[in-house]
C-alpha positions as CSV (number, residue, x, y, z in Angstrom):
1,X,8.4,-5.3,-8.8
2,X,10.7,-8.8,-9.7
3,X,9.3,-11.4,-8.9
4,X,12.4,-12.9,-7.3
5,X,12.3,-11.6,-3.8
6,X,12.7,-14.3,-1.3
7,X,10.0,-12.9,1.2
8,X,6.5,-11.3,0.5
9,X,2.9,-10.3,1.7
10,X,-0.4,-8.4,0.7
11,X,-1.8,-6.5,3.2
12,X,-5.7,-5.9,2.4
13,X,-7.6,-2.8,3.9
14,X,-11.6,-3.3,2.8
15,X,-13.7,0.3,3.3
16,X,-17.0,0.9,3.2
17,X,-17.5,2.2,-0.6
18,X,-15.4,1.5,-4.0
19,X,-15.4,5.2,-3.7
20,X,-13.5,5.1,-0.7
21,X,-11.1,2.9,-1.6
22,X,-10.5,4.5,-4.8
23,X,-9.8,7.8,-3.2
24,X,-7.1,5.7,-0.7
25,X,-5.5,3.4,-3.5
26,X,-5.0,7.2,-6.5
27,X,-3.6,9.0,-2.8
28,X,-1.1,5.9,-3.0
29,X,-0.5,5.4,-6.8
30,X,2.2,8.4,-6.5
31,X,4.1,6.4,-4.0
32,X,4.7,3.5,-5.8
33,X,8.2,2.8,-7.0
34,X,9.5,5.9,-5.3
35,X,10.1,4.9,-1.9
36,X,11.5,1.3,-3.2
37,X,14.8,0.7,-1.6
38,X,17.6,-1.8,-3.0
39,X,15.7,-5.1,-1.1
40,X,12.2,-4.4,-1.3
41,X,9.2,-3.6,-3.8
42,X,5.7,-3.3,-3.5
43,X,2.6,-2.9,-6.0
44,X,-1.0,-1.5,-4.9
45,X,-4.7,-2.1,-6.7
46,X,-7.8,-2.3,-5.7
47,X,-10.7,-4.4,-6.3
48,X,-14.1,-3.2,-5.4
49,X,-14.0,-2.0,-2.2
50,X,-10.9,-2.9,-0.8
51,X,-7.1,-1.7,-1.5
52,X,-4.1,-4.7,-1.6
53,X,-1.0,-3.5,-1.1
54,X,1.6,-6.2,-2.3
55,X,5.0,-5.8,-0.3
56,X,8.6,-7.9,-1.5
57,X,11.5,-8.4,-0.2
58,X,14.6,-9.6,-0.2
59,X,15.3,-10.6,4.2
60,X,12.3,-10.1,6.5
61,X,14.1,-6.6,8.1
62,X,13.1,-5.2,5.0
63,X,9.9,-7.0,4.6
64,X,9.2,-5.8,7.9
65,X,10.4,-2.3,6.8
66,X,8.2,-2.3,4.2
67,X,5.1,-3.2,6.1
68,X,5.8,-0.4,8.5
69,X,6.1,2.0,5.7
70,X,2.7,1.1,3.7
71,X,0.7,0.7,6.6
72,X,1.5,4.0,7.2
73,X,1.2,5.9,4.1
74,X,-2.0,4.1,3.9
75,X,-3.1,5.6,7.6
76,X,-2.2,8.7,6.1
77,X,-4.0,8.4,2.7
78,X,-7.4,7.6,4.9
79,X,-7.2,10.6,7.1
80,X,-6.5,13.1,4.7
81,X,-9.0,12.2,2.8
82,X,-12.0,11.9,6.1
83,X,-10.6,15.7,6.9
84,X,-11.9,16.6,3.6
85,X,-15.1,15.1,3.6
86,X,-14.5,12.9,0.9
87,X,-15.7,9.6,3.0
């Protein structure tokens, strides 16, 4: 991700076990660079129990964009893996 986009913001989900929150940050990994568009970036790690997902952009319609997508791929990334028991 450059580090010369004009508008940014980490958005921090904290679970209840590093396990957890490794299982939700490697369902993400894939993710990352492939749904990049022209004006916005993001990055995700974790540390400990909690997964950061760091979103960039060049105007706030694609920051907010951006938000909209990872907040839901990370809603995604947490059911999938409470359906298979891997809480």
């Amino acid at each position: 991700m450059t580090a010369s986009r004009a508008h940014e913001t980490v958005l921090s989900f904290a679970y209840p076990s590093e396990r957890r929150a490794r299982l939700v940050a490697d369902a993400l990994a894939p993710e990352v660079g492939e749904i990049d568009g022209a004006r916005s970036a993001a990055t995700v790690s974790r540390d400990g129990d909690a997964v950061r997902v760091r979103v960039a952009a060049d105007d706030l319609v694609a920051l907010r964009a951006g938000i909209n997508s990872w907040s839901r791929l990370v809603e995604v990334a947490e059911r999938v893996g409470t359906r298979r028991g891997r809480e």
